[in-house]
N, CA, C and O of each residue as an XYZ file, in Angstrom:
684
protein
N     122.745     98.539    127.837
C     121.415     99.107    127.975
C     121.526    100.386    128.805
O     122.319    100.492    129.740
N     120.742    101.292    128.440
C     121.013    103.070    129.128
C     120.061    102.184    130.264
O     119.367    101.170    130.188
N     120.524    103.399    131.643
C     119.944    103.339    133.354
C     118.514    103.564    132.754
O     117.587    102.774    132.934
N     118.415    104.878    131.922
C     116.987    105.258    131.611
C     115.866    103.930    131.153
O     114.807    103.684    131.731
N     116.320    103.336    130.207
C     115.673    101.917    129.553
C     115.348    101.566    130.849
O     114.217    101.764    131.293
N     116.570    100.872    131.742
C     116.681     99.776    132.826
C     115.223    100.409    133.570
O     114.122     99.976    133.910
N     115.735    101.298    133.580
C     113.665    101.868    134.967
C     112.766    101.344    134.484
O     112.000    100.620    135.118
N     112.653    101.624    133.116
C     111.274    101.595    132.251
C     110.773    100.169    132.330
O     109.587     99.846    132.398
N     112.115     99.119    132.307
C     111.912     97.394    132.185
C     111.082     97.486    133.410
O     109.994     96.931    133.561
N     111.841     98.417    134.480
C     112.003     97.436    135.929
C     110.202     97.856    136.184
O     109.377     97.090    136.683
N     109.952     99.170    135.720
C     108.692     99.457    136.345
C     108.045     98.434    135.711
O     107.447     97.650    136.447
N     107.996     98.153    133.981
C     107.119     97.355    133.350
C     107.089     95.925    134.455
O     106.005     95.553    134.905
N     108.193     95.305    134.766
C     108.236     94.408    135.381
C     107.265     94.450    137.014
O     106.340     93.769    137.457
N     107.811     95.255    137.375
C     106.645     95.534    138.584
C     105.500     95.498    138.148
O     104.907     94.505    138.569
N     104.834     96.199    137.415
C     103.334     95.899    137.127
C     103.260     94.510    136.961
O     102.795     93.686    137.749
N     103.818     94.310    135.737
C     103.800     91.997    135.865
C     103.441     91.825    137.125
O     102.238     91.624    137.289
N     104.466     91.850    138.562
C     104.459     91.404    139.244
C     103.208     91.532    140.154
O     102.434     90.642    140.507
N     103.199     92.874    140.452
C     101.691     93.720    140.999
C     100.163     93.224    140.588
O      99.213     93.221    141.370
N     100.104     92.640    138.645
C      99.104     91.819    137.831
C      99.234     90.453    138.741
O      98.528     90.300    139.738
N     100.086     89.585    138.360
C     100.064     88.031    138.702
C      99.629     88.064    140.737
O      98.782     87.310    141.215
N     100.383     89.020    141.529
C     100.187     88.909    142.640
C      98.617     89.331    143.278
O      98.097     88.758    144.235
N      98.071     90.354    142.582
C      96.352     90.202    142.610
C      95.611     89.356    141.748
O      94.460     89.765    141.598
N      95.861     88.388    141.172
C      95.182     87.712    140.411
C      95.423     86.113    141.031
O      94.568     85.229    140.977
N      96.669     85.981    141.575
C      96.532     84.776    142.511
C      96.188     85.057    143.933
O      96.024     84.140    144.737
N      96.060     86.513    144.304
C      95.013     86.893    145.628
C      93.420     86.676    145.238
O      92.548     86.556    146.099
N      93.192     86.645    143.948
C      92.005     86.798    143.824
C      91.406     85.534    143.721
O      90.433     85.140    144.364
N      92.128     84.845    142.765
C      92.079     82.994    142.896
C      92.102     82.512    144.125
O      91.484     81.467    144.323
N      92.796     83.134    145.205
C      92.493     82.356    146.287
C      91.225     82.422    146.915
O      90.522     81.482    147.287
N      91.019     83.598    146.988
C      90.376     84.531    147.762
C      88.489     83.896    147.175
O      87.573     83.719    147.979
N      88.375     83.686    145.708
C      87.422     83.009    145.580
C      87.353     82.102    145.745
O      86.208     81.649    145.729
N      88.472     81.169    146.020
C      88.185     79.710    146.153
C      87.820     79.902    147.707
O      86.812     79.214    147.869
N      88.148     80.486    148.874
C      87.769     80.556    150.319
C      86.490     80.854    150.658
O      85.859     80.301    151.559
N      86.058     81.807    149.878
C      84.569     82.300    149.917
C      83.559     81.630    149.273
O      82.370     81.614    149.590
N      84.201     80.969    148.167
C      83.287     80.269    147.462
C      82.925     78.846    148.099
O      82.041     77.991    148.047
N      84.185     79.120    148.751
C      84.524     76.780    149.914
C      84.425     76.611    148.487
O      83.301     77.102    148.382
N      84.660     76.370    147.586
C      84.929     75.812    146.569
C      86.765     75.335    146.325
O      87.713     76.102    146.157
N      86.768     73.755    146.388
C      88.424     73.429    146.306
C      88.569     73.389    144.410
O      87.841     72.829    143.590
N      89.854     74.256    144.209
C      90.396     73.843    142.984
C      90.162     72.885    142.361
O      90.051     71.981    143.189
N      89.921     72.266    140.796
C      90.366     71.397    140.489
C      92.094     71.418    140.210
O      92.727     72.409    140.574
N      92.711     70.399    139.622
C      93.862     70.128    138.840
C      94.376     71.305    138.099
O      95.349     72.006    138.378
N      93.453     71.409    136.988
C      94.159     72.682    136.373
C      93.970     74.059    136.804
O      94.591     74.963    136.244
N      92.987     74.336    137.962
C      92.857     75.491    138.305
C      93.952     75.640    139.099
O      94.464     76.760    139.114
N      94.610     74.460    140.007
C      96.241     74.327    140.857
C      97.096     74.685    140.416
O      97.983     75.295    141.013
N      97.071     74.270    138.637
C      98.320     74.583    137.568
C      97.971     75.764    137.554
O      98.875     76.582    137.724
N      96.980     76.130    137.412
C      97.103     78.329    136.437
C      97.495     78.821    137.837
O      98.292     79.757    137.770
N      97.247     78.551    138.774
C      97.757     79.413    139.860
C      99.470     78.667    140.237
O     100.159     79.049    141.183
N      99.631     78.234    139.851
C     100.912     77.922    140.663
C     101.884     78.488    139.180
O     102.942     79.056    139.449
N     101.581     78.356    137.942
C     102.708     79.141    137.024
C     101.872     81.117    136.952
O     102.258     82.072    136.279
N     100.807     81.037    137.842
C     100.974     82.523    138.490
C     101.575     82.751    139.423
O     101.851     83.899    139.772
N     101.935     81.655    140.075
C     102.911     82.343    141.655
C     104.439     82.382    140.983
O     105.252     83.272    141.239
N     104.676     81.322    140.127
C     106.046     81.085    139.933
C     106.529     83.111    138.367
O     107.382     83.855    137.884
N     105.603     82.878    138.429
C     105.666     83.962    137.264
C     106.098     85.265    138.015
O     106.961     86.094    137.726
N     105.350     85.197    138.923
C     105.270     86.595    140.249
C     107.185     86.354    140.574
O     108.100     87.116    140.261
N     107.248     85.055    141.274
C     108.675     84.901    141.213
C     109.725     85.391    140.663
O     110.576     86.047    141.264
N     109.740     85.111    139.498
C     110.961     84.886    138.233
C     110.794     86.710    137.734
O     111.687     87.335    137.162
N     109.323     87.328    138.161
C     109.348     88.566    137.282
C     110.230     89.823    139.063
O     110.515     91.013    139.195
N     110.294     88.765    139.840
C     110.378     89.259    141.392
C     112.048     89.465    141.330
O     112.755     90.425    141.640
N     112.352     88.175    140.807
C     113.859     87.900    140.582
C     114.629     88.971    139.575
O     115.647     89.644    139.737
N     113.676     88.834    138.431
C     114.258     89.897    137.112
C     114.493     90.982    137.462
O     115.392     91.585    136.876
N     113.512     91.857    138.938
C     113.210     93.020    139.171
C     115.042     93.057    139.932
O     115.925     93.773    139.461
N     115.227     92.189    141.056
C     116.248     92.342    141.678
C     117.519     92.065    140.735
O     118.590     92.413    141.234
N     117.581     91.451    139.351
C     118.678     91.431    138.732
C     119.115     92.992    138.381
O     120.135     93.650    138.587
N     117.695     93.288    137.680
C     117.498     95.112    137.467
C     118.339     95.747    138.425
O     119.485     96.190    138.341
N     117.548     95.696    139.318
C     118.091     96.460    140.220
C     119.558     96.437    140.788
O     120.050     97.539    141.032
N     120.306     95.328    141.025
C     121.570     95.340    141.299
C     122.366     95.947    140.071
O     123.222     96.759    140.426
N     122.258     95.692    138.427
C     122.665     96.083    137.546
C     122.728     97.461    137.415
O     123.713     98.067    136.994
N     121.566     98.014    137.813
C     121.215     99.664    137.841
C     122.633    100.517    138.456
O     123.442    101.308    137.972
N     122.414     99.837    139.862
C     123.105    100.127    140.824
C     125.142     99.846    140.749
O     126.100    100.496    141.169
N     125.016     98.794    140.130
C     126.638     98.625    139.512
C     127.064     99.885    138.030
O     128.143    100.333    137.644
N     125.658    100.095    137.559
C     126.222    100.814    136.259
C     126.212    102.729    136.707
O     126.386    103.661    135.921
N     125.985    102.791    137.993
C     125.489    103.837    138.205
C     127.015    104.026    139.474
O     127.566    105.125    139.532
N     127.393    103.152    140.146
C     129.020    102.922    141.007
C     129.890    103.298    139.705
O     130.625    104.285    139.695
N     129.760    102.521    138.724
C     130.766    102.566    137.176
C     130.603    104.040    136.889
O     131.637    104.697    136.765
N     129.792    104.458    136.805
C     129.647    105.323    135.876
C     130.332    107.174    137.218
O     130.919    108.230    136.982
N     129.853    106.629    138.235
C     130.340    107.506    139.361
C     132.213    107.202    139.149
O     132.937    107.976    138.523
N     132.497    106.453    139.544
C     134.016    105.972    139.547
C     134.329    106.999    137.756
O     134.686    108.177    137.723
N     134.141    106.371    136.861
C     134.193    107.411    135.404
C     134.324    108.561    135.707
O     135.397    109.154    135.816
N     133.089    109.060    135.900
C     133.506    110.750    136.143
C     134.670    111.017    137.208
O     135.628    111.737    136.927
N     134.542    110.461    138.310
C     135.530    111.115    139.189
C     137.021    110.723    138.629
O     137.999    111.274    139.135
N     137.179    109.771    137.583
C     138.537    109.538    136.788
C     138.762    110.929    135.801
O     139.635    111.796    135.846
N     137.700    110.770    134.981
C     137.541    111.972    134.435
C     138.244    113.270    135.033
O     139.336    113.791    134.809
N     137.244    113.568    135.837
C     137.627    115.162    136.743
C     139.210    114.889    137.070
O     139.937    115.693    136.487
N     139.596    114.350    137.523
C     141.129    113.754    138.290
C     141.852    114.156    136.486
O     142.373    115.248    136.260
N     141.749    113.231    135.578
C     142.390    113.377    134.835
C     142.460    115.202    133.824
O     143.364    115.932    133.417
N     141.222    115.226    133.816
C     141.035    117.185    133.565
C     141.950    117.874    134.265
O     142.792    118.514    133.635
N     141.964    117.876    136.124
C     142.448    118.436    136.544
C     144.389    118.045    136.584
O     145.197    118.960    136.743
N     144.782    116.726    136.427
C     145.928    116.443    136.387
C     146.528    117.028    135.015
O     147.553    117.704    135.095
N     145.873    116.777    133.623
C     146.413    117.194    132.207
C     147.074    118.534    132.464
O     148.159    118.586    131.883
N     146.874    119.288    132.928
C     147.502    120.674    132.993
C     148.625    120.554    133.507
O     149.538    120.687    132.693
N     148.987    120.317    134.737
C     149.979    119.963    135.495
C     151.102    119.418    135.092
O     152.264    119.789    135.257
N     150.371    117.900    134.188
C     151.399    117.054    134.220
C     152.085    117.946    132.440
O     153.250    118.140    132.092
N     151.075    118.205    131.879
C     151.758    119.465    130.338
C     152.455    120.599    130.619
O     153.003    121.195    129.691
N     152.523    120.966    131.632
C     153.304    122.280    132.505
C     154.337    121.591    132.668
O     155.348    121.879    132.027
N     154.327    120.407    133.659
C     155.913    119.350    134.008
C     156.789    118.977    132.796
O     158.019    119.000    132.766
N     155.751    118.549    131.566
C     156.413    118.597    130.721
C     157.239    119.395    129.672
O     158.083    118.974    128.881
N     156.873    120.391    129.829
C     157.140    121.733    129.078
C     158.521    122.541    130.101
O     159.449    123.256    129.725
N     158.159    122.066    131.442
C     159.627    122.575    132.209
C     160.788    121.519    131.713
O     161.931    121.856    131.405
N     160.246    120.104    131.693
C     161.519    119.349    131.853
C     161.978    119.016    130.271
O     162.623    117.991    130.054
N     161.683    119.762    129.373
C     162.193    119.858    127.795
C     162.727    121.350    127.735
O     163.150    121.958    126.752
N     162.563    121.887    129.372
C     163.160    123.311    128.723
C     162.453    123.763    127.535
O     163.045    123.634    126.463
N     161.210    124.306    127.542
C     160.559    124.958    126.405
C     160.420    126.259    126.539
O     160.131    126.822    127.595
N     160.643    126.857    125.344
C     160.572    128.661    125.493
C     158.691    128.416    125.913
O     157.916    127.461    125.954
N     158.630    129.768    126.139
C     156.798    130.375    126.283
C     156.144    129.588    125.013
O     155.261    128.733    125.073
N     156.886    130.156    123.693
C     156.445    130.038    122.489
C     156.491    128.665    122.315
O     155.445    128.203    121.858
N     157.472    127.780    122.559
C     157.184    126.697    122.104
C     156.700    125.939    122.749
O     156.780    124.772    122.364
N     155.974    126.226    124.023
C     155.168    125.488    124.578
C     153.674    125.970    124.085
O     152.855    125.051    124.114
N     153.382    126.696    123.829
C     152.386    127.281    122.979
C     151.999    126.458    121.867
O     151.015    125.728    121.749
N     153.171    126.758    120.879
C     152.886    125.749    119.548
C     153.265    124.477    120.186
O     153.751    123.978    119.171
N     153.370    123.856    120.797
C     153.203    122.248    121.699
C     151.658    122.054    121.940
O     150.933    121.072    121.779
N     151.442    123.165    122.325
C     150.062    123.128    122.400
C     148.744    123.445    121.664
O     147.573    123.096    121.813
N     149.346    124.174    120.890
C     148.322    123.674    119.469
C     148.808    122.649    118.526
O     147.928    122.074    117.885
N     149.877    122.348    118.340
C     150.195    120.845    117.828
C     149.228    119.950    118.628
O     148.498    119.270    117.907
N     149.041    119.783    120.083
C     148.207    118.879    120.385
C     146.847    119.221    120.227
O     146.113    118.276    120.516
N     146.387    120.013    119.949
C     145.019    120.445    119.265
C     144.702    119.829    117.549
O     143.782    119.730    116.737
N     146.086    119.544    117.696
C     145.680    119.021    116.328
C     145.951    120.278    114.900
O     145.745    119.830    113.772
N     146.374    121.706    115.014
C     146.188    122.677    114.102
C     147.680    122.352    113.288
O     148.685    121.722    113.618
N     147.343    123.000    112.239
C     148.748    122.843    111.090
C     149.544    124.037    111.461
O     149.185    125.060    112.044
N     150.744    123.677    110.982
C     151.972    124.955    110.822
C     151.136    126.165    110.411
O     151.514    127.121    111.089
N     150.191    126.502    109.609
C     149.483    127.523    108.686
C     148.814    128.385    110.359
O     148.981    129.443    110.965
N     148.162    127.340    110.472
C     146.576    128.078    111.468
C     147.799    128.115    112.913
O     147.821    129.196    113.502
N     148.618    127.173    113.377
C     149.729    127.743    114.368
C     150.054    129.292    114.055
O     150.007    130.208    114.876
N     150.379    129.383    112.750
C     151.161    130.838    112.361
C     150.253    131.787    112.820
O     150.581    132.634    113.650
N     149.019    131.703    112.295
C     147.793    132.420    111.803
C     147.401    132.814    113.294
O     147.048    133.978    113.483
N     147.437    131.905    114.400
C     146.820    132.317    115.656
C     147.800    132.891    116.700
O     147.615    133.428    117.793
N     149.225    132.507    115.784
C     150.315    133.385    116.730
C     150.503    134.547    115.924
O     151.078    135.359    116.649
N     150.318    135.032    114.823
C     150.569    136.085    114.604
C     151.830    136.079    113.766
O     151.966    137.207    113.291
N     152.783    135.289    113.399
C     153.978    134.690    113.155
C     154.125    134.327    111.670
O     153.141    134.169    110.947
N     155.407    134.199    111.237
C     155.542    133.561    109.945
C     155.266    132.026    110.047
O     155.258    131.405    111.110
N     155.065    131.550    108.950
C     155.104    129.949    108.820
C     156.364    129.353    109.376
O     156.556    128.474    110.216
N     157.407    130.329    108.433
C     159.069    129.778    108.380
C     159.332    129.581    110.239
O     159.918    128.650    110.794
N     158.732    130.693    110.832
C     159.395    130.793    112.278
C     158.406    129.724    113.052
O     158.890    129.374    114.129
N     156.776    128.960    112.665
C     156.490    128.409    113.793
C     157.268    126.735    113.227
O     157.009    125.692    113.827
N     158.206    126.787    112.011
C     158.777    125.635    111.643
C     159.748    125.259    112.364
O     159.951    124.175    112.911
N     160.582    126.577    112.339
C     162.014    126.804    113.127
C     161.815    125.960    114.437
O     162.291    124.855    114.697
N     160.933    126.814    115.253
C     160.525    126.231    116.581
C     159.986    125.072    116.606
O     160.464    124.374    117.500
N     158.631    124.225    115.572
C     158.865    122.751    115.817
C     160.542    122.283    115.717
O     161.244    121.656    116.510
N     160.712    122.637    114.932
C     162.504    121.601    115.226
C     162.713    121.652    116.557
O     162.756    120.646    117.265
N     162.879    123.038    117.041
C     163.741    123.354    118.148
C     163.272    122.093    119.199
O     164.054    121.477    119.924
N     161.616    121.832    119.090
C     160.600    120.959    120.072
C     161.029    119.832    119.818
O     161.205    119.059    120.761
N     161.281    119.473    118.657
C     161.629    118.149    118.083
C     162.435    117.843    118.961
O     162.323    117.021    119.871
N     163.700    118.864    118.550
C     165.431    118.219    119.241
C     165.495    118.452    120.966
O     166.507    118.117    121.582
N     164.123    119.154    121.774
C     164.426    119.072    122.621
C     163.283    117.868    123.158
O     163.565    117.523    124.306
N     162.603    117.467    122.848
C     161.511    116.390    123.103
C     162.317    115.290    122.639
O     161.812    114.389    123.310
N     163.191    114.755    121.978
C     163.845    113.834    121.792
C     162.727    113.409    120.312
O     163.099    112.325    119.862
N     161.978    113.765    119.814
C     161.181    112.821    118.697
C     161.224    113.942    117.484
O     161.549    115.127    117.415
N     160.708    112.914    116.530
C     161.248    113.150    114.939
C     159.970    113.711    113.949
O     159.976    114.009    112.754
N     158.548    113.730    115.260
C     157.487    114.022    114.057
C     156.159    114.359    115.431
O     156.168    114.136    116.642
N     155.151    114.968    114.521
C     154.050    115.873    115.788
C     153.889    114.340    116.364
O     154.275    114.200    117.524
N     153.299    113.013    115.617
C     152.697    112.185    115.772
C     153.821    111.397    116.786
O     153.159    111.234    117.812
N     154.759    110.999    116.960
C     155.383    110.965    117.691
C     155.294    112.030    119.173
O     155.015    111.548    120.271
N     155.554    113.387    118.990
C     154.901    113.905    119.956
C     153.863    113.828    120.656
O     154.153    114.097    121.822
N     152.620    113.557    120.510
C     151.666    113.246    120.616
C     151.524    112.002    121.177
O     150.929    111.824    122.240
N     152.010    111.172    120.562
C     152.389    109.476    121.530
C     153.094    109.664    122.973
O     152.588    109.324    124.043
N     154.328    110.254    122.804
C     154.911    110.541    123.955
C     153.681    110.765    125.197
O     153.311    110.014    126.099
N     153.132    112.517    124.688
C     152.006    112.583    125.844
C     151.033    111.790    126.227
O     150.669    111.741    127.402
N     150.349    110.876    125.006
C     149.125    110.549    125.276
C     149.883    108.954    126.063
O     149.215    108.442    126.962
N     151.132    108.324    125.700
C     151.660    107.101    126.664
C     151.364    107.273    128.117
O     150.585    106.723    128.895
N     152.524    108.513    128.247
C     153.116    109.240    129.748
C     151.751    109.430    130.331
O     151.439    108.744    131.305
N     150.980    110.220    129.875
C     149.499    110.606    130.725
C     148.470    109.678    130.826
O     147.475    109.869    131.524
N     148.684    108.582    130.092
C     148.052    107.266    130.462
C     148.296    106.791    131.298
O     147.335    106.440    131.984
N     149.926    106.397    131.904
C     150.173    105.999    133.023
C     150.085    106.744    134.397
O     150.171    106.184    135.489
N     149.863    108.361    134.150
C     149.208    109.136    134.820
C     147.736    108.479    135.371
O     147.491    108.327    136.568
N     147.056    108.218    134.565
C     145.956    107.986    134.191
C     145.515    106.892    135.366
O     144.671    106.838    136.261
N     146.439    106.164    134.909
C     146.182    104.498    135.654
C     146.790    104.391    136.782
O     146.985    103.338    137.388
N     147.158    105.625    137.155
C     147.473    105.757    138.677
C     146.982    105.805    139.386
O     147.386    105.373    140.466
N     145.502    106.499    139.187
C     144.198    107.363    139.471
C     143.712    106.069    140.161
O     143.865    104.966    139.638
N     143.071    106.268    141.457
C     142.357    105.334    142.630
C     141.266    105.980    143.039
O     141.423    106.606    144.087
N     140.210    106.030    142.548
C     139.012    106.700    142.825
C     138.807    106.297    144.480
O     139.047    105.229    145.044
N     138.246    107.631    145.050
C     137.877    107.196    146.506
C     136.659    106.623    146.272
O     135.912    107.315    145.581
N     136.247    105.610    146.622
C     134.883    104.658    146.786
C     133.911    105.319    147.672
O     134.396    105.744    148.721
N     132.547    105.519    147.479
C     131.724    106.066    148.759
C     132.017    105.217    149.751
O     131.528    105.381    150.869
């Protein structure tokens, strides 16, 4: 359920509560003025109005702790997030030193992980097809793997465990 929904319950729920809690002020309140004692069932409508006030009292505080856990979650997220934005560079720089990669082929490393073909690689380096081929090999035999998709595993493994390193500071 979105935080946004969760308000909307919690306010609806408050009014419930705000309804049943003047309406068994008001039941009382005439029975004192009136010196008039309850019968039986007038005991029952007010007492599954108090218990109602209750349970809608309770729902409000389930709300509310839930709000408050999805809103810690969702804080902890982003600050994984940001951590991981700011680490991806770093740790693709580390990697690109420790394969020994020319300029260029860390380049086309990096539109391989964009996802672009040999064609649109060529096309945005300026380059023949034949030469941004040459250089995947070269990436191949120095990355140790046999295909982009393989490449691509490598990083997205390695930077996972990056990933799960990440210890958000807690407020």
């Amino acid at each position: 359920m979105q935080p946004k929904t969760l308000k909307y319950v919690t306010l609806f729920l408050v009014g419930g509560v705000a309804f049943f809690l003047f309406d068994v002020a008001s039941d009382i309140y005439e029975r004192l003025v009136a010196n008039n004692a309850p019968d039986l069932l007038e005991l029952i409508h007010l007492l599954f109005e108090i218990l109602s006030a209750a349970a809608l009292m309770f729902a409000i505080r389930i709300l509310l702790r839930e709000m408050k856990s999805l809103r810690e979650h969702n804080d902890r997220q982003s600050r994984s997030l940001l951590f991981l934005r700011g680490e991806m560079d770093t740790f693709v720089r580390g990697k690109f030193q420790e394969w020994n990669l020319s300029p260029a082929e860390s380049d086309i490393v990096m539109y391989m992980l964009k996802g672009l073909s040999i064609a649109d690689i060529a096309k945005a380096r300026s380059t023949a097809e034949g030469t941004v081929k040459a250089q995947t090999t070269n990436i191949f035999r120095k990355t140790g793997v046999s295909s982009r998709t393989e490449l691509m595993s490598v990083f997205m493994d390695e930077f996972l465990d990056v990933g799960a390193t990440f210890e958000p500071n807690l407020p």
